[in-house]
C-alpha positions as CSV (number, residue, x, y, z in Angstrom):
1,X,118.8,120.9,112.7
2,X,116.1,119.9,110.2
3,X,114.8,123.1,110.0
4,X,118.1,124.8,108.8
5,X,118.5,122.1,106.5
6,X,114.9,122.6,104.8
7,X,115.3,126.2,104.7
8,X,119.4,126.0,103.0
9,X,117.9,123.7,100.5
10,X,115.1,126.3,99.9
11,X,117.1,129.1,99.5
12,X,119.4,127.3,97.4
13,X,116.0,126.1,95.0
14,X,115.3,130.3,95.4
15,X,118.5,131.1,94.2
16,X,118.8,128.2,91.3
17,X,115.0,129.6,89.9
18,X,115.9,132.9,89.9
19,X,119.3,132.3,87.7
20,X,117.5,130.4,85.8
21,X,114.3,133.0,84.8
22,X,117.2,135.7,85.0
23,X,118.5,133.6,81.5
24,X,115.6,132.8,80.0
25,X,114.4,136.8,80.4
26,X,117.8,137.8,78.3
27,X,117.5,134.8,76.0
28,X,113.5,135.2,75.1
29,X,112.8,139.4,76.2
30,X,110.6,139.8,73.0
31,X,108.4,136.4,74.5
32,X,108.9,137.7,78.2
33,X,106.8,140.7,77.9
34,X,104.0,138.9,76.3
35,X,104.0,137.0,79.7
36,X,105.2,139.1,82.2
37,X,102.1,139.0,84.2
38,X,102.2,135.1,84.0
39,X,105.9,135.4,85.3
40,X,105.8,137.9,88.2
41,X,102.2,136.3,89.7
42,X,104.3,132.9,89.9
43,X,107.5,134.4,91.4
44,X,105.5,135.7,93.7
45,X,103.9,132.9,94.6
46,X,107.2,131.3,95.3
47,X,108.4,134.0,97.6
48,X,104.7,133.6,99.5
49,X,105.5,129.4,99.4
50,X,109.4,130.3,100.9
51,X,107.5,133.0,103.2
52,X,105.2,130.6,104.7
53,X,107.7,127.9,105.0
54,X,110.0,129.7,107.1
55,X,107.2,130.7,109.8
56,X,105.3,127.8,110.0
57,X,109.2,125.6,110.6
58,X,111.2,128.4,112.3
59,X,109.0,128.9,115.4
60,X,108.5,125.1,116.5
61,X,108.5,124.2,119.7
62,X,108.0,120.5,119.7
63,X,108.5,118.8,123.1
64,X,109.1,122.0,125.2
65,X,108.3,121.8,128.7
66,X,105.7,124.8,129.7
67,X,108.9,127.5,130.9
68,X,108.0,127.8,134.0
69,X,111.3,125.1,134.3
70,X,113.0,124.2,130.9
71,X,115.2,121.1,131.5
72,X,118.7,121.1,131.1
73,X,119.3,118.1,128.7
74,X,123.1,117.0,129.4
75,X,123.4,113.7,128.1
76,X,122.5,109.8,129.0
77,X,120.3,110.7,132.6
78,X,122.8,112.7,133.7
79,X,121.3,114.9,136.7
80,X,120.4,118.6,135.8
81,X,123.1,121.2,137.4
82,X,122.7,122.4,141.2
83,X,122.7,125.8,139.9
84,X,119.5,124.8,137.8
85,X,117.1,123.9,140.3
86,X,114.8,125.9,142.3
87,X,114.7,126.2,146.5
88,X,113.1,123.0,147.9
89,X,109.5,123.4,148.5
90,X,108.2,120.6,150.8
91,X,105.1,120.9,150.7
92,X,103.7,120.5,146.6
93,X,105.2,118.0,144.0
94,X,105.9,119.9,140.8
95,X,105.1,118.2,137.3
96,X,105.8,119.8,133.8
97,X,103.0,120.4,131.2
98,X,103.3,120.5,127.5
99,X,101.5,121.6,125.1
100,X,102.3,118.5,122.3
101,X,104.9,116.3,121.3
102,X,106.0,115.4,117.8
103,X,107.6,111.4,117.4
104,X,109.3,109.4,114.5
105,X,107.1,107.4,112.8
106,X,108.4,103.9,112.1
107,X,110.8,103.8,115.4
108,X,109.9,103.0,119.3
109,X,112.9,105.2,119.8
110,X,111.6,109.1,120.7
111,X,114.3,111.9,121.1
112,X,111.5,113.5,124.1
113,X,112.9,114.6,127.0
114,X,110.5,114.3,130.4
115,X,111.6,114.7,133.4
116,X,111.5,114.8,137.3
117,X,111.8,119.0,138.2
118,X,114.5,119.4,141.0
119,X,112.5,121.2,143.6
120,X,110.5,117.8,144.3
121,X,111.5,115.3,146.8
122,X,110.0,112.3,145.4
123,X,110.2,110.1,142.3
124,X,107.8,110.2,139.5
125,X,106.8,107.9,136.9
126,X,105.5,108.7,133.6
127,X,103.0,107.3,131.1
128,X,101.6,107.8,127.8
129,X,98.6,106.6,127.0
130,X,95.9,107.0,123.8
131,X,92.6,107.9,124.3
132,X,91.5,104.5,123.5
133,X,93.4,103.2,126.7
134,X,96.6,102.0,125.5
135,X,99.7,102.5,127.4
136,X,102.6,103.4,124.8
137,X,105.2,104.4,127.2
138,X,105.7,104.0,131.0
139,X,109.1,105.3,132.5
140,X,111.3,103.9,135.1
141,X,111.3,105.6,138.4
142,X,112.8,109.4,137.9
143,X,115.0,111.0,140.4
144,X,114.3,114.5,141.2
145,X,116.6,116.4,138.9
146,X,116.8,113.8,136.6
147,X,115.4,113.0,132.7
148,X,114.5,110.8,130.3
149,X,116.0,110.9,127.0
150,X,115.2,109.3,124.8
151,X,112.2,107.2,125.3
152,X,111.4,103.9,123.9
153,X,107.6,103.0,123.2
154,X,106.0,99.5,123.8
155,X,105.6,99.4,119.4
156,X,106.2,101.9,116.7
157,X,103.6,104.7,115.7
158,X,102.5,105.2,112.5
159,X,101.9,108.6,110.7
160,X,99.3,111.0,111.8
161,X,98.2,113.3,115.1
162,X,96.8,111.5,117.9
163,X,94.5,113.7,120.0
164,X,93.7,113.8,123.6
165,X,96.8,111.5,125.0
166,X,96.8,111.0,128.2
167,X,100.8,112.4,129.8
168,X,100.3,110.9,133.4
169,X,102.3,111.3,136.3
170,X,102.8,109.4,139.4
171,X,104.5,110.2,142.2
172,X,106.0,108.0,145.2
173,X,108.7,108.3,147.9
174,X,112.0,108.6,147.8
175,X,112.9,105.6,150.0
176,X,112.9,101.6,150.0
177,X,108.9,101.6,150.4
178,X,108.3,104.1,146.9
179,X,104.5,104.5,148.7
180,X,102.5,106.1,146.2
181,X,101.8,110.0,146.8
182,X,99.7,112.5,144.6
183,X,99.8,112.1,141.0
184,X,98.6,114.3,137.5
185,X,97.2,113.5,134.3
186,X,96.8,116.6,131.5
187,X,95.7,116.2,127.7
188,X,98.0,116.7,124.8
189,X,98.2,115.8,121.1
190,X,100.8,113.8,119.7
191,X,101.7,114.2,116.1
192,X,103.5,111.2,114.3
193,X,105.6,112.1,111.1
């Protein structure tokens, strides 16, 4: 949503300049072609600026599982559809892997979605923690086809990218004993705006 709201108001700054150059060139032509040069080199700059813009925000893909298994984010923990999980495989516990995340800085509150794939049979809990060995989120036990929306951190971040966080994952039974099984920890950065 962002995103479409930074490019409208670009467009709309686009279209506001170029009214406004497309007056002054009637009102001032006999000045205008002493500085035409000056006035195309920084329109084009512009479009390059408006160019640039809409690649680098259009293609984000902050907090997006690795799709191999997108989750299907319904609302408040609600379980993901029958007809999104896989076949049961008993055998291997599946964990998703991303690549970053991007949080709010200021807030403990994080719109990220993690989450427990369907085709596992036990219950996983996930942590974040810094590379200086700080824990700054731990879930609750996740169900298997379940998620966690949003997340709250143990304090507010503040503004920058924090490399090599640790997104940990262990895994325990599904029964009254939760005895631990295998677990997973990758790298990823975490960028704080």
């Amino acid at each position: 949503m962002k995103v479409k709201q930074i490019l409208s108001a670009i467009r709309e700054k686009f279209s506001a300049v170029i009214e406004k150059l497309s007056a002054m060139i009637k009102e001032k032509l006999p000045a205008i072609k002493k500085n035409l040069p000056m006035i195309i080199m920084s329109v084009l700059l512009l479009i390059a600026i408006i160019v640039i813009l809409i690649l680098g925000f259009g293609n984000r893909h902050e907090n997006t599982p690795v799709p191999d298994e997108p989750p299907t984010v319904i609302g408040g923990g609600e379980p993901i559809p029958e007809e999104q999980k896989k076949p049961k495989d008993a055998g291997n516990i599946h964990l998703p892997a991303f690549a970053g995340m991007t949080f709010k800085a200021g807030t403990k509150t994080q719109e990220v979605v993690l989450y427990n794939p369907g085709e596992n049979t036990c219950l996983i809990r996930i942590s974040l923690i810094l590379a200086n060995g700080t824990r700054i989120y731990q879930s609750e036990f996740v169900k298997p086809g379940y998620y966690t929306n949003p997340i709250t951190l143990v304090a507010p971040m503040e503004r920058g990218i924090y490399r090599d966080v640790t997104l940990k994952y262990e895994c325990f039974t599904d029964d009254e004993n939760r005895s631990p099984l295998n677990g997973a920890t990758s790298k990823l950065d975490i960028t704080v705006q």
